[in-house]
C-alpha positions in Angstrom: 92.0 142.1 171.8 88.9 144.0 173.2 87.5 146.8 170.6 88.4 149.6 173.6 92.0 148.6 173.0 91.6 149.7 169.1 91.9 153.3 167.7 90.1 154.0 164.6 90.8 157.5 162.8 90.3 158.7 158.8 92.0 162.2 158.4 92.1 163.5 154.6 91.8 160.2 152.9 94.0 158.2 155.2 92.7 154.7 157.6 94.8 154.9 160.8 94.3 151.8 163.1 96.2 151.9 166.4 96.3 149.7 170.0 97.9 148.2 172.2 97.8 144.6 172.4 98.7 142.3 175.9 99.1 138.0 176.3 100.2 136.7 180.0 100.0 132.6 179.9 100.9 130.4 182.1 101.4 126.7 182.6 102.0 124.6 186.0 102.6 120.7 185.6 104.7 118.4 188.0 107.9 119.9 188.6 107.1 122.5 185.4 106.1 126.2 185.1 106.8 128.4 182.1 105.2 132.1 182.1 105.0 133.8 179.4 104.3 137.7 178.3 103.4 139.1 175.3 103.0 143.3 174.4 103.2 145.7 172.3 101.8 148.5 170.2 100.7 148.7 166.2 99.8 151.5 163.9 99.1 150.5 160.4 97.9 153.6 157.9 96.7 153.3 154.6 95.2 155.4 151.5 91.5 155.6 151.0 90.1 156.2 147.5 90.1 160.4 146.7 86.2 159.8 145.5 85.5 158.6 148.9 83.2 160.8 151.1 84.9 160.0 154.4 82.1 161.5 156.3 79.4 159.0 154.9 82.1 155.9 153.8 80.2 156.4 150.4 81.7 156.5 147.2 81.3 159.5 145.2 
């Protein structure tokens, strides 16, 4: 994954981290070839401490 395909948001105590994520591969031998795709999208979320200053990443 490049870092432009990665969203990175905090909004009242909460980590968001969203992107898209895409694989193509391919593999050509003698009388073989197999493709194969890979996509899709994430979104994970989780809770920050509440003595957290979000603005500064510092605990208070």
């Amino acid at each position: 994954m490049k870092p432009e395909d990665v969203q990175v948001e905090v909004t009242s105590n909460l980590l968001t981290v969203r992107g898209e994520t895409e694989d193509e591969r391919e593999d050509k031998r003698d009388g073989y070839y197999a493709r194969e795709r890979r996509y899709g999208a994430f979104q994970r979320s989780m809770g920050l401490p509440s003595d957290l200053d979000t603005d500064k990443g510092e605990v208070l």
